[in-house]
N, C-alpha and C positions, 0 to 999 in steps of 0.2 A: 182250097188253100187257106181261108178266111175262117174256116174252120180248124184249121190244124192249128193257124195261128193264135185264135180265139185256147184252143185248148193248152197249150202251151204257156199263156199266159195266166190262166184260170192255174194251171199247177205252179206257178213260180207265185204266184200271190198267197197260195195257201203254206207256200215252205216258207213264204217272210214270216205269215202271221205263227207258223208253230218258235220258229228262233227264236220272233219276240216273246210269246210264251216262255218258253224255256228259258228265256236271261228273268225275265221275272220271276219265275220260278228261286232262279239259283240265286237271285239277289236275296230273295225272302228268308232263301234258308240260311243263307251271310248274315243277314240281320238278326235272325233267329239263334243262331251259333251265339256271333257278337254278344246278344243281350246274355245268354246263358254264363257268357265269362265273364261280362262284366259284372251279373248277379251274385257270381263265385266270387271274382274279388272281392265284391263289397261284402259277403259273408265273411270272407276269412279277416278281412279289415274289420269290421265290426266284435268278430269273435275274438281278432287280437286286441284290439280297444277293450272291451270286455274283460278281458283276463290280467292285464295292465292294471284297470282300476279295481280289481280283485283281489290282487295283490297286494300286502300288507307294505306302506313303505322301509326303506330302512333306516335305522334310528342313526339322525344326527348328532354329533359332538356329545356322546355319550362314551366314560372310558372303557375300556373291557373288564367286566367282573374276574376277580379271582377266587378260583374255590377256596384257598387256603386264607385266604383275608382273616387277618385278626380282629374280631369283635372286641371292644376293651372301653369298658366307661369311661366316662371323664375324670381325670384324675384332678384334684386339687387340693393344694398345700393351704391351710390358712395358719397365722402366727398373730398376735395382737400381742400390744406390748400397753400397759397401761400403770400411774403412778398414783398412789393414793395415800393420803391420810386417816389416820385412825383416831377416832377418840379415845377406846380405852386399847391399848395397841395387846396387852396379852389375850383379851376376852374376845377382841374383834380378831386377832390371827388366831384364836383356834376354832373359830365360827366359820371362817375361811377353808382352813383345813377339810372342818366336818363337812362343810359341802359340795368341797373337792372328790373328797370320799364316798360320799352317798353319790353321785354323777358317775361314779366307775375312774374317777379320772388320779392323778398322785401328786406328790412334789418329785421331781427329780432332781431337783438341787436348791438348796439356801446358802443366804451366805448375810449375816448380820452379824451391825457395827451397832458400837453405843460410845455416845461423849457424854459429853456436860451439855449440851444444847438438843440432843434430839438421838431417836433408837430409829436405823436403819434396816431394812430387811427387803432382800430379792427373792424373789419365790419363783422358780421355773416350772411351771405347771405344765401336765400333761394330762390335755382332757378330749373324753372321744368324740369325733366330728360335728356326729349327730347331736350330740348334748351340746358342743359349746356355747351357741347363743343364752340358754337355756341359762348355763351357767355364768357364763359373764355377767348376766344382769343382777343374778344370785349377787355378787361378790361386788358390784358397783353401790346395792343396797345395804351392804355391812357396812362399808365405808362411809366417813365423813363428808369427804372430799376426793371429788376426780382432779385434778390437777392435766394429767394429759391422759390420750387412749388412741392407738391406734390398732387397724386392724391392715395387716397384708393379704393377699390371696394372691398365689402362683400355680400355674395350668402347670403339671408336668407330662401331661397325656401322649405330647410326640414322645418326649424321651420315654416313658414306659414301653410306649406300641416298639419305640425303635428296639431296645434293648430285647422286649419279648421276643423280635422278629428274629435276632440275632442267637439270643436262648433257644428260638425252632429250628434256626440253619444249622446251630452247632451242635444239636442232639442228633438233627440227618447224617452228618458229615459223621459224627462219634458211632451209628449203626454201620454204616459203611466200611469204615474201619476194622469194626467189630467181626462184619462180614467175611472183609480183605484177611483179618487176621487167624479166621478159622480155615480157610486156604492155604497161610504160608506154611512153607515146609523148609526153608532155609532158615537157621540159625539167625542170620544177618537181617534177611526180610523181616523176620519175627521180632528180632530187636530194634529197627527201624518204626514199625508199625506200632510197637507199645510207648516209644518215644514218642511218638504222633500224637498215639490215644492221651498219652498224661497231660501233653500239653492242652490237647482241648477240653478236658474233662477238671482242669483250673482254670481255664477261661468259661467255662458254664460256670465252675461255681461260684467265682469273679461275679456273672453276670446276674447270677440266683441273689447273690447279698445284694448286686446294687437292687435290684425286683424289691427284696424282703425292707430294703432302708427305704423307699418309696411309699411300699404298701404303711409302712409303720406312721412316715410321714402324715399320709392323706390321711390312716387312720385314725391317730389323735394328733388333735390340733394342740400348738403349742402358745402358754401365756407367761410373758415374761413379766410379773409384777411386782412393782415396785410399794412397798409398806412405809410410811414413814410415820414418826408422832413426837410433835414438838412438845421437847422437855423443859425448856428454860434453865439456865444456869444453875446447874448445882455446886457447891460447893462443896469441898472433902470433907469426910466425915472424920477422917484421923485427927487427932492431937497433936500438936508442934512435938511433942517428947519424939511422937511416934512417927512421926515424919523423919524427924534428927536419925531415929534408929532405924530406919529404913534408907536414909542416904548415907549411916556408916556401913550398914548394908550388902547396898548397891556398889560403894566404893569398894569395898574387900573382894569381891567377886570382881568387879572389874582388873584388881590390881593381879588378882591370880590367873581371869583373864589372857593378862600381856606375859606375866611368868610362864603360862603354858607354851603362848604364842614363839616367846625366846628360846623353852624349851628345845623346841620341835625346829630351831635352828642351829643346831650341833654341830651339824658336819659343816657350816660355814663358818661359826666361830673357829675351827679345829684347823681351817683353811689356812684365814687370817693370821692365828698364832704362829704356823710354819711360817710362813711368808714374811710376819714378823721378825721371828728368829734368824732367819736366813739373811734379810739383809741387814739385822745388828751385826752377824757375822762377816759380812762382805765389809760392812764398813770398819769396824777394826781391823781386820786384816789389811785392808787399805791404809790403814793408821800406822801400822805395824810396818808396813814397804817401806814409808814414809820417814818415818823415823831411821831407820836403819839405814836410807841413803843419806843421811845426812850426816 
């Protein structure tokens, strides 16, 4: 009996020790698993960290380029406007000229006065950009005297960019058209669409001259200068006789003048005399009543 019981207990001792085995076992390979996924996450976290900082970032407060962007230097207007005296004023204004000349550059407009006190002369110069410095000093060193000199400079670079932008919309808009118009086949459509066309094709060229008055602008710079050269008082050179026959002259031609002036009022005088006539008539006639009632 001590036996059977001894053996019976001898087998339940060794099935405890294989269970505990086996949960050890099965914890180990839990453990084992466990660490494999966590080795995987942290690969795939490491491999996204990785590719993250791999990546180029993207560009802040930066606007978006445009392929059609108009490249366009900077445009600028200069104008000076400057007032001088001359020593000798005919030999120092064509020293002026000639090196107007030789510069590439012109006059585009004069306009001189002379009295008894002094010979005045405006000269509007037009000289090309790149020379003007070049030149202005040229013509500061003719002169006697600078009296004043200013120089302006005006950016028109938005308005050109604007204007060209508006030159490229309305050459796309005029193809289009052009397009639309080898299409129509109605009469109506057809005359519709060349109305179209004509209009934008005088607003291109509207916008071409203002282009052309800019370019011309920037191109040559413009000098508005002022010549002077004091005379001191002269006195006429005419004779008393000659003066006398110069203000009978002057009177004769005055007097015919006002006879042309009279002339050329005809049909007013022609007025007047009716008008005249008519009421010397009324008022005799009235004379005439007058008498007769009495």
């Amino acid at each position: 009996m001590k036996s059977i019981l001894s053996i019976i207990t001898l087998t339940f001792l060794i099935a405890l020790g294989s269970c505990k085995n086996n949960q050890k076992e099965i914890s180990q390979s839990n453990d084992e698993i466990s660490n494999i996924a966590i080795g995987t996450i942290s690969e795939e976290k490491s491999s996204n960290k990785a590719g993250i900082l791999n990546e180029s970032p993207p560009a802040l407060c930066e606007p978006p380029l445009e392929k059609d962007q108009l490249k366009i230097p900077t445009k600028i207007i200069k104008n000076a406007f400057m007032t001088m005296e001359l020593s000798n004023y005919n030999k120092d204004k064509q020293a002026i000229i000639a090196l107007v000349t030789k510069c590439g550059g012109f006059i585009s407009n004069e306009r001189e006065t002379n009295n008894n006190y002094s010979i005045n002369n405006v000269l509007i110069i037009k000289i090309p950009a790149e020379k003007f410095d070049g030149t202005s000093e040229g013509i500061e060193n003719i002169g006697k005297k600078i009296d004043s000199k200013e120089i302006t400079l005006e950016d028109v670079t938005a308005q050109y960019i604007d204007n060209a932008s508006r030159l490229k919309t309305k050459k796309e808009v005029l193809n289009r058209y052009m397009e639309i118009l080898k299409k129509a086949n109605n009469i109506d459509d057809i005359l519709a669409v060349e109305n179209e066309l004509r209009t934008i094709q005088e607003e291109i060229e509207s916008t071409e001259a203002i282009l052309s008055q800019l370019d011309n602008q920037v191109a040559y710079s413009t000098l508005t200068l002022t010549l002077y050269k004091e005379t001191g008082y002269v006195a006429s050179k005419k004779s008393f006789f000659s003066e006398i026959g110069d203000s009978i002259s002057s009177g004769w031609h005055g007097l015919l003048s006002v006879l042309i002036e009279l002339i050329s009022l005809w049909p007013l005088f022609i007025f007047i005399s009716i008008l005249v006539v008519f009421c010397y008539k009324m008022i005799v006639r009235n004379r005439a009543k007058n008498i007769v009632k009495k």
